[in-house]
N, C-alpha and C positions, 0 to 999 in steps of 0.2 A: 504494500500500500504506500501512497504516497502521501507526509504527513508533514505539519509545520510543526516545532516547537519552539514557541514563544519564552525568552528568560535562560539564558545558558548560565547560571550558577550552580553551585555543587553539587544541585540533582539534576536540573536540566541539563546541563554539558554531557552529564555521563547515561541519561536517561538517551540522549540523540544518539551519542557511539552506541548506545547497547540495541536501538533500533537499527541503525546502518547494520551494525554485526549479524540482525536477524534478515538483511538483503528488503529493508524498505528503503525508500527514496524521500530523504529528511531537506527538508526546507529551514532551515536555522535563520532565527532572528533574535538579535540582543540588543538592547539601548546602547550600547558602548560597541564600536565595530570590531575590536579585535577579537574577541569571543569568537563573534558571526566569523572571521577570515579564519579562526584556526580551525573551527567546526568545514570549513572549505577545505582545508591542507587535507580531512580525515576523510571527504568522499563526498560530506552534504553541500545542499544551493544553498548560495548566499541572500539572504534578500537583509536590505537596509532601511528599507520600511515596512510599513503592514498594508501598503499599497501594493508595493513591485510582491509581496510575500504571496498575496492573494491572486496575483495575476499568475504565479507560479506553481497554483493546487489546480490541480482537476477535480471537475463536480462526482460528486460530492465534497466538498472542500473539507479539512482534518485539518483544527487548527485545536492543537495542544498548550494551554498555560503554565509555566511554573514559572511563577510570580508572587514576590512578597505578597502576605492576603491586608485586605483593604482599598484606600480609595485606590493604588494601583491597578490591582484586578476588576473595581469600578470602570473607571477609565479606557482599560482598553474594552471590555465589553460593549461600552456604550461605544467605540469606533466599530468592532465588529458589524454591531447592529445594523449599523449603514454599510461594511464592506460585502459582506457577505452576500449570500443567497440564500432563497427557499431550499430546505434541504438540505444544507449544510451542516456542521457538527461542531461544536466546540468542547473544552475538554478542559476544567479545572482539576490539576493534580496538586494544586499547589498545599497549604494547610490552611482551608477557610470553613471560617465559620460556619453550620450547616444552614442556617436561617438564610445566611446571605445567598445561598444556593438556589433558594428559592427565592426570592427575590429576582435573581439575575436571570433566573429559568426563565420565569416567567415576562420579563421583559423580551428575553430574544422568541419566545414563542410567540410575540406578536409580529414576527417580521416571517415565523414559517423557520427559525433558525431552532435545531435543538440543542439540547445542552445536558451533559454527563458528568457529574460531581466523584472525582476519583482520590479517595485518602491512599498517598503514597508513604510505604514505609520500604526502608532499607538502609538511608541514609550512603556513607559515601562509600558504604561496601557492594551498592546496587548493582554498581557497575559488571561485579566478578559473578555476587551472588544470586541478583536478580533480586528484583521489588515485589513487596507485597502489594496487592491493589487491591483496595476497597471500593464498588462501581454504584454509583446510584445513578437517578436517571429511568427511561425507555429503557423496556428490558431490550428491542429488537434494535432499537441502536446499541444498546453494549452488546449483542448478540453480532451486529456487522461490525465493528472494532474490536472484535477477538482475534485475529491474526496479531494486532497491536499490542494487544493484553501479553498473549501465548509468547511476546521477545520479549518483552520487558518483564517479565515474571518467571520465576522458577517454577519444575515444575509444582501443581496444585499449588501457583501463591496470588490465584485471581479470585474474589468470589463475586457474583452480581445480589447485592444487598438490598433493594428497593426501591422507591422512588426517590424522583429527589431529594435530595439533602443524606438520604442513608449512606450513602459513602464517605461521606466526612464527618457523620455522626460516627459512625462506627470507628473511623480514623480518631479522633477526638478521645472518645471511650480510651481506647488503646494506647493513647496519650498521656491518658490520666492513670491509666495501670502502670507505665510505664514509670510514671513521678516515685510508685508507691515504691517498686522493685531498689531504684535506683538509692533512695532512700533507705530501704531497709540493710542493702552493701554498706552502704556509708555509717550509717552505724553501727553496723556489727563491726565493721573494720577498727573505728575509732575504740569501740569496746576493747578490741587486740590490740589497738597501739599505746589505751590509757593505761593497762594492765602492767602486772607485775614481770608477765614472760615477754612483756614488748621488744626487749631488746633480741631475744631466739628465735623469733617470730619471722620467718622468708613470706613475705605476704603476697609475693610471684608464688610460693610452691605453694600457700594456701590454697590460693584461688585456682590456682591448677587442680591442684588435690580435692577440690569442694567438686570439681567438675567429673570428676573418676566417680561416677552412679552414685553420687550425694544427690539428693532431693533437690537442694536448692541450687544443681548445677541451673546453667545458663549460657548463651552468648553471652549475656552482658557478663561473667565471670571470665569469660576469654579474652575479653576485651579488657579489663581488670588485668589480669595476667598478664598481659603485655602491658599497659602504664606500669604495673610492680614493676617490669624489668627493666624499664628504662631509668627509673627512679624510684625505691620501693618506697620511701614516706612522703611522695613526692612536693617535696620540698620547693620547687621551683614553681609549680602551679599555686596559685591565691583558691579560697575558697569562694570566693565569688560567685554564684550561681543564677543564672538568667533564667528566665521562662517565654518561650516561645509565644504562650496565650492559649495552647488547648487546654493546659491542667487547671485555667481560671474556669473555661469554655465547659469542664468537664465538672467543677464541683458547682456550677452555679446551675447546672443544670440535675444535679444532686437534689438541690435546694426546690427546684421548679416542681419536680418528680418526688420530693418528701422519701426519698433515698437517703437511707445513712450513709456515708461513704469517708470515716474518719481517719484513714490511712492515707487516702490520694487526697484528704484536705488538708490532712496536717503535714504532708510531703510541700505541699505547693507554699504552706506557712513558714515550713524552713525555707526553702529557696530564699524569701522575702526578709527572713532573718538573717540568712549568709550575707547578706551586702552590707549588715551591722557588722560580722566579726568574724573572723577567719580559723576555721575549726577542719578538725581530720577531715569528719564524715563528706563535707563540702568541696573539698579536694580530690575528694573521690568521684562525688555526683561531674563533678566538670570536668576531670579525667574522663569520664565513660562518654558524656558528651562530647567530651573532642573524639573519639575515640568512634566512636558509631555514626555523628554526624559532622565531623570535618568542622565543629563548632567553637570558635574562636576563642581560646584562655587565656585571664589575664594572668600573667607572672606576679611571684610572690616578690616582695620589697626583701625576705630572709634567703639568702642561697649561701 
C-alpha cells in the first residue's frame, strides 16, 4: 500500500522504515526538512508540504499522524479536511486523548473523510520488535488497513477495539498500568538500595535474576538490567520524572467511572513529587523511560 506519515520523530521515523521494510510505498513529511530528506536516502517520497504530500497518495488516500497530541493534531486535521477526499483515511497513532477522537471523527465525517484512532505502543524498540496497535474506528476500514497493521506489528500485536475513540482509550488504560509497574521497580529497588545488604547488592544481576520465571519478571526488568549495567545506582541520571498526560487521562477517568484505581493514582502523584526531590525509586522510573521510549533525562548535578 501506498501510505503518508505525517511527524518523523522517535516513533514516526522508525514506524516509516518498518513500513518500507514491509515493501509499502511511504510518502514522508516532517515540519523541519531534514527528517523528510533522510527518510528519502532510506527509499521513501519526499513531500514538503501537505499539499505536494496529497498530490502524491493514490485514492484512497492513507495519511498517517504521529504528532504531539493537541492543538497540533487540531490543526492539521482541520487542513486535511479541505485536502483531502470523499473516501479517504486518516490515521491518528499519535497518544490523544480518546474524546478528542471523536471530536475530530466527527468533523472529517462531514467532508465523507474517515478517520481511525490507533494507540501505538513499543516505543523506540518498535523498530526491531514491532508495535502494538490499539485500532478504533470503522471496523471495514481497519479491516482495508491490515496489510498496514500486519508491518508494523509483530506477530498477534494488532487488535480492532471498537468505535471511535477505543483505540486510545485502551492505549491510555495501558498507560496508566504502565505508571503502576514502573513505580512499583522503583521502589522495591530503592527498598534494596536503603537496606542494610545495599552495598552486595548487583542490581544488573537482580533484575536479571527476577526475570529467570520470577512472577514479576518483565520487559520492563530487561530494560532495568541494562540501565544497572551501564551505571548500577545510577548516579548520573536526576530523578526527575515527567508524565506524558495519559496517566492524568487515565485516573480522571477512574474518577468519571467511580473506579478505585489507587496504585496508577498514586504512581502518577509521585511523578509530580519527583520534580520536588530526587530519590532512588525516581531514577529508576526515568531510567526505564529512556530506556523503552528514547525519552529525554535530565542529568544529576552528583557524578
Amino acid at each position: 500500500m501506498k501510505i503518508a506519515m505525517v511527524g518523523l520523530g522517535r516513533m514516526g521515523m522508525n514506524m516509516a522504515r518498518r513500513l518500507l521494510m514491509g515493501h509499502h510505498d511511504v510518502v514522508a513529511f516532517n515540519r523541519t526538512k531534514n527528517k523528510t530528506e533522510e527518510m528519502v536516502k532510506e527509499g521513501a517520497v519526499g513531500a514538503f508540504s501537505l499539499e505536494t504530500m496529497v498530490l502524491e497518495l493514490p485514492l484512497p488516500r492513507i495519511v498517517w499522524l504521529m504528532l504531539p497530541e493537541g492543538r497540533v493534531v487540531d490543526d492539521h486535521i482541520r487542513q486535511f479536511a479541505d485536502l483531502l477526499a470523499p473516501g479517504d483515511i486518516v490515521v491518528d497513532g499519535g497518544n490523544t486523548y480518546y474524546k478528542d477522537d471523536i471530536r475530530r471523527a466527527e468533523l472529517l465525517s462531514k467532508r465523507n473523510i474517515h478517520f481511525l484512532d490507533v494507540g501505538v505502543s513499543g516505543g523506540i524498540w518498535g523498530l526491531k520488535k514491532g508495535y502494538c496497535l490499539m485500532i478504533g474506528g470503522r471496523k471495514d476500514i481497519g479491516d482495508y488497513l491490515e496489510p498496514v497493521f500486519k508491518s508494523l506489528a509483530p506477530a498477534g500485536g494488532y487488535l480492532y477495539c471498537g468505535p471511535t475513540g477505543a483505540g486510545h482509550f485502551l492505549k491510555m488504560v495501558h498507560n496508566g498500568i504502565e505508571y503502576g509497574m514502573m513505580q512499583a521497580y522503583g521502589e522495591g529497588f530503592q527498598i534494596l538500595e536503603a537496606s542494610q545488604y545495599s552495598q552486595a547488592f548487583d542490581f544488573a544481576s537482580i533484575a536479571h535474576l527476577w526475570n529467570q520465571g520470577s512472577v514479576v519478571r518483565s520487559w520492563l526488568l530487561e530494560l532495568l538490567e541494562s540501565a544497572f549495567s551501564k551505571e548500577d545506582r545510577l548516579s548520573g541520571i536526576s530523578g526527575y520524572v515527567e508524565d506524558s498526560g495519559e496517566g492524568r487521562w487515565t485516573v480522571q477517568q477512574a474518577m468519571d467511572t467511580n473506579v478505585s484505581a489507587p496504585v496508577i493514582t498514586l504512581s502518577l502523584m509521585q511523578r509530580y513529587r519527583s520534580r520536588e526531590k530526587d530519590q532512588f525509586s525516581d531514577k529508576v522510573v526515568a531510567a526505564l523511560r529512556q530506556k523503552f521510549g528514547g525519552h529525554a533525562v535530565k542529568t544529576s548535578d552528583v557524578l
